[in-house]
VOGU-3710 file (C-alpha; in Angstrom, 3 decimals, decimal comma):
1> xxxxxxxxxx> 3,503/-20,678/-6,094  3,021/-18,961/-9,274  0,046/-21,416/-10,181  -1,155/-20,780/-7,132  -1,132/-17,183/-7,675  -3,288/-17,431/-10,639  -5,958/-19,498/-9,483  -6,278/-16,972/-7,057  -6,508/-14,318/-9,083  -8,794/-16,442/-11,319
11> xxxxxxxxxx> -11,044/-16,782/-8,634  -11,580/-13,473/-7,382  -12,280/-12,599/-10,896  -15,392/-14,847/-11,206  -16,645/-13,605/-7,649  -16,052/-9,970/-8,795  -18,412/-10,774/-11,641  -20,963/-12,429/-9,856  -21,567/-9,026/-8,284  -22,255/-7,657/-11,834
21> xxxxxxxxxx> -18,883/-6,082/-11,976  -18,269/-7,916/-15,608  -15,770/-5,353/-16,853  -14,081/-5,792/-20,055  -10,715/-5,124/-18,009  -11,643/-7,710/-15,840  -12,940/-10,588/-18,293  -9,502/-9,596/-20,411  -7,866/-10,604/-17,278  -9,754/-13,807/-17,225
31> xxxxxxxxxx> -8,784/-14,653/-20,827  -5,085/-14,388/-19,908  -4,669/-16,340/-16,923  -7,049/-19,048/-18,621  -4,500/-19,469/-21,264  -1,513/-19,176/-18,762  -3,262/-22,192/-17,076  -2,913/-24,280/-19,566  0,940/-23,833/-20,849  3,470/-25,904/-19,543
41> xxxxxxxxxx> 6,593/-23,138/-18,150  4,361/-19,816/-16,977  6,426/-16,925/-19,100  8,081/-14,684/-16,563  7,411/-11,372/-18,299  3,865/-12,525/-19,140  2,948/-13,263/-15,468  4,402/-9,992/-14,617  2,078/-8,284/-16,334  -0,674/-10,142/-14,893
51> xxxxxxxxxx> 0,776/-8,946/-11,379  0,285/-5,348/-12,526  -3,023/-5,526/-14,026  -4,655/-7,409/-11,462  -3,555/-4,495/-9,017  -4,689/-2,056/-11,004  -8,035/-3,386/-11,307  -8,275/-4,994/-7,880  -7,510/-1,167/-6,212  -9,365/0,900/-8,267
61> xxxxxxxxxx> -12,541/-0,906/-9,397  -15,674/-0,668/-6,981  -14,537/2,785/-5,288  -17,769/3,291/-3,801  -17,876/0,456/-1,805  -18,528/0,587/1,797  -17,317/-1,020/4,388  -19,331/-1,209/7,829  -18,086/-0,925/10,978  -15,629/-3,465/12,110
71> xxxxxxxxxx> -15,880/-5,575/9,029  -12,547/-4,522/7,309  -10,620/-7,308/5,905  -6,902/-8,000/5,129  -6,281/-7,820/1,314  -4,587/-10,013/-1,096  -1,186/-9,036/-2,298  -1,123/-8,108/-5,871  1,548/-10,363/-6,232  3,133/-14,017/-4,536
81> xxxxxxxxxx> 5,133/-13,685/-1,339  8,565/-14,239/-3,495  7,563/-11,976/-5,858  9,929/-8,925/-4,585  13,116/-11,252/-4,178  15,835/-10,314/-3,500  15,010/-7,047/-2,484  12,520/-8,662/0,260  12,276/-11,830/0,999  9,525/-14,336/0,713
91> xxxxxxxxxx> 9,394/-14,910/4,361  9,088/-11,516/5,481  6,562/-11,008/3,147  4,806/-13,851/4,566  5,103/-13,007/8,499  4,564/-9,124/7,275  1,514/-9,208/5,495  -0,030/-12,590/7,074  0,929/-12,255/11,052  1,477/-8,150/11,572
101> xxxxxxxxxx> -1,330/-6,869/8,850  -3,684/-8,892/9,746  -3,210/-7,679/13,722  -3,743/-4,037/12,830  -7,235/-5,350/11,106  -8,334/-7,689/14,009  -7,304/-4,017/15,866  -8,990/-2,150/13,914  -12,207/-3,800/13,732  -12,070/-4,525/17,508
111> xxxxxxxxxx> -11,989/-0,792/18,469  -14,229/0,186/15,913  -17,408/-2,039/17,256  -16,005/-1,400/20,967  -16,538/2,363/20,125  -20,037/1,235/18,605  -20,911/-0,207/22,016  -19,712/2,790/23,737  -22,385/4,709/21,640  -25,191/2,142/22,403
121> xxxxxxxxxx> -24,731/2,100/25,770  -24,271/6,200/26,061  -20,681/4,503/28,438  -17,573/6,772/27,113  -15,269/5,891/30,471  -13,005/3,847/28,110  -13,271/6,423/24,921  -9,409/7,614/25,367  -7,951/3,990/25,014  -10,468/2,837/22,017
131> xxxxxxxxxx> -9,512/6,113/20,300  -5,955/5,126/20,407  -6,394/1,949/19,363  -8,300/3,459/16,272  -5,922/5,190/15,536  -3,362/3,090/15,573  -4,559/-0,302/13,913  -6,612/1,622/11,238  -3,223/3,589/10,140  -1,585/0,757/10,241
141> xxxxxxxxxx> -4,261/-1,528/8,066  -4,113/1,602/5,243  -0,712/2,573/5,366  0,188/-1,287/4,812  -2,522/-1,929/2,460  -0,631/1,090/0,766  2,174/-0,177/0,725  2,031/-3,653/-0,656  0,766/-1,572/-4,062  3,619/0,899/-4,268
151> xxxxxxxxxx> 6,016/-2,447/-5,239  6,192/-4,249/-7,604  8,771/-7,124/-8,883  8,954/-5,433/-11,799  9,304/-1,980/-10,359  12,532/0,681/-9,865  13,503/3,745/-12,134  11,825/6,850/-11,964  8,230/8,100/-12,332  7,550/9,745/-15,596
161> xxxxxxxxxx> 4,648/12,549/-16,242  3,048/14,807/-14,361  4,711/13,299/-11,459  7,942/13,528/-12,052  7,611/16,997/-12,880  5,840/17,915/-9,970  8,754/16,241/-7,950  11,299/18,090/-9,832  9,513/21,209/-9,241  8,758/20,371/-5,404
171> xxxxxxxxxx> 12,398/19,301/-4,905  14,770/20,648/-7,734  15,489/17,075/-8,915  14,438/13,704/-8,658  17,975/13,008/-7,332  17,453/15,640/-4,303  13,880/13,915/-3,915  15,225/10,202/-3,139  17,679/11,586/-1,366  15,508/13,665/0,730
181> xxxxxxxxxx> 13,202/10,501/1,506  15,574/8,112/2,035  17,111/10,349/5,027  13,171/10,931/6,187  12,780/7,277/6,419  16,700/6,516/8,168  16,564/8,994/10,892  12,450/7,764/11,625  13,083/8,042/15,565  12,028/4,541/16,622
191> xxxxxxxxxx> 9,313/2,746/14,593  7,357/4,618/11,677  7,208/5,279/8,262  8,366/7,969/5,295  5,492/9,239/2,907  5,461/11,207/-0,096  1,900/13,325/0,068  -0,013/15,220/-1,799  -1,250/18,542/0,025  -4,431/19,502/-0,762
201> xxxxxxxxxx> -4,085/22,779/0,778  -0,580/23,695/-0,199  -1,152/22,157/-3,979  2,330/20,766/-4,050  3,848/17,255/-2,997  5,770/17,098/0,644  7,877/14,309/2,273  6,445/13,752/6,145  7,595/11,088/8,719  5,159/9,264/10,991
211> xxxxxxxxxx> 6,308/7,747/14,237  4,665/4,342/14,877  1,850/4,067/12,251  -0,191/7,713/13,307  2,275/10,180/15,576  4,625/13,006/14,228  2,370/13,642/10,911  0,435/15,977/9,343  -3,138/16,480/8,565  -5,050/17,035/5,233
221> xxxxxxxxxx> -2,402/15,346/2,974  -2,789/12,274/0,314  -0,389/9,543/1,361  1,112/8,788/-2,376  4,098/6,119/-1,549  4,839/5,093/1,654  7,850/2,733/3,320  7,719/0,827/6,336  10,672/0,867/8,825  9,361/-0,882/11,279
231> xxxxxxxxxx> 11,888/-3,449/12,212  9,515/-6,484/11,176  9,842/-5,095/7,691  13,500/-5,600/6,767  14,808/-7,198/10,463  15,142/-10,945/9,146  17,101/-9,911/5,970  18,661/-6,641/6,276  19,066/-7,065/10,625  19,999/-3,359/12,003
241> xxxxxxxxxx> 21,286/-2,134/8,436  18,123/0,281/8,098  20,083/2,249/5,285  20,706/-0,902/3,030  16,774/-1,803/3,385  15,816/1,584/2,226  18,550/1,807/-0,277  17,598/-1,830/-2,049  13,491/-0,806/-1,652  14,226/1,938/-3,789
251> xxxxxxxxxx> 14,516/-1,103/-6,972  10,844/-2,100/-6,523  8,881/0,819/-6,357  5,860/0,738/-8,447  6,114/4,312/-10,151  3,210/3,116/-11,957  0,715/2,979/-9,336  2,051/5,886/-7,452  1,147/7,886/-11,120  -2,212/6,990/-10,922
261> xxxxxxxxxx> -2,695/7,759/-7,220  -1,113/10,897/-7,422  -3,368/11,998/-11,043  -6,569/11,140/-8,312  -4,989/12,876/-5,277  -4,711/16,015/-7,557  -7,868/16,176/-8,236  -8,326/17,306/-4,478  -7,622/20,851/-3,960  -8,429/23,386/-0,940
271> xxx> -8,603/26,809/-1,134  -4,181/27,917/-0,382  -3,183/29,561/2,625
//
């Protein structure tokens, strides 16, 4: 699996610089998992550190890419379906990201060119249940493609930085914070999620629940780390105990990448009211 991993990764490298996106992060990257190729026993920590590199450059190269309507695509993980064991297993991983991901894109895309038609043909009598289907599958492909980068196999602790201190001044501690979002993401009524956001109009982080993928939230916030309590995320390992799920997640989070979103979300500020 691990192999297989890397020749995946290897490969999306060489495509990415076919399309003259040569970066010296990216042929580094290259020069690593060339020489991991070709040893023997694949060091542990070494491959690691290829997981978190190749997200990093994977999710934040080519931000001003486009992507037309209806052609949105599932992505990779940034790391192999056992990767977060035993937190969450390899099958769930594998039915999550494979089978209920890729619905919410074939959704997604489906409403989005049905709308396009609806446009074309100036015939809005379907508009209410294409909206809702928007709205559904496309928070559902970005809050999972979210999610999938805020873990890691190498990922737990506490964030450090401007984060942390932001959370400590937002919630008093980063004890009070965890605790806050873990009982946000329990007492989800149903199906839904927990996010910590950035508010662009407040200037300070919040915690927020969302009921399925899109009801119960709030607008003009940056999504920063999000967890999925749907039942098809923890069901086959964890069965009703929603409380141990969240409780284990907390040993995987990648504080890392939720730094570097959270330095970018920042960045976005409205005038306070």
């Amino acid at each position: 699996m691990e192999r297989e991993y890397l020749d995946e990764i290897y490969r999306w490298c060489k495509n990415a610089c076919m399309h003259n996106d040569a970066s010296s992060d990216l042929q580094n990257l290259m020069k690593k998992i060339e020489y991991m190729q070709n040893v023997r026993n694949i060091d542990q920590i070494q491959l690691k550190e290829i997981y978190e590199e190749a997200s990093r450059i994977y999710h934040f190269n080519k931000l001003n890419e486009r992507i037309e309507i209806g052609e949105h695509s599932l992505p990779s993980l940034p790391y192999p379906y056992n990767a977060l064991e035993p937190v969450i297993s390899k099958k769930i991983m594998e039915l999550h990201h494979d089978k209920h991901h890729k619905s919410y894109v074939d959704g997604l895309n489906k409403a989005e060119k049905e709308l396009q038609k609806a446009r074309n043909s100036n015939d809005y009598s379907l508009i209410k249940h294409w909206e809702r289907e928007l709205a559904f599958h496309g928070s559902g492909h970005y809050l999972h493609t979210l999610f999938w980068y805020t873990m890691s196999p190498n990922g737990g602790g506490k964030p450090q930085g401007k984060l942390l201190a932001e959370i400590v001044k937002g919630f008093g501690s980063f004890e009070n914070f965890k605790r806050h979002f873990s009982e946000a993401a329990k007492n989800v009524e149903g199906v839904g999620w927990a996010l910590l956001v950035w508010s662009a109009r407040a200037h300070r982080l919040g915690i927020l629940q969302a009921e399925k993928h899109q009801n119960l939230t709030q607008w003009d916030t940056v999504p920063l780390l999000v967890l999925d309590v749907w039942e098809h995320a923890y069901y086959l390992q964890y069965e009703n105990d929603r409380s141990k799920y969240i409780q284990e997640w907390w040993k995987i989070v990648n504080w890392d990448y939720v730094e570097k979103r959270f330095e970018k979300a920042m960045q976005l500020k409205w005038k306070a009211y």
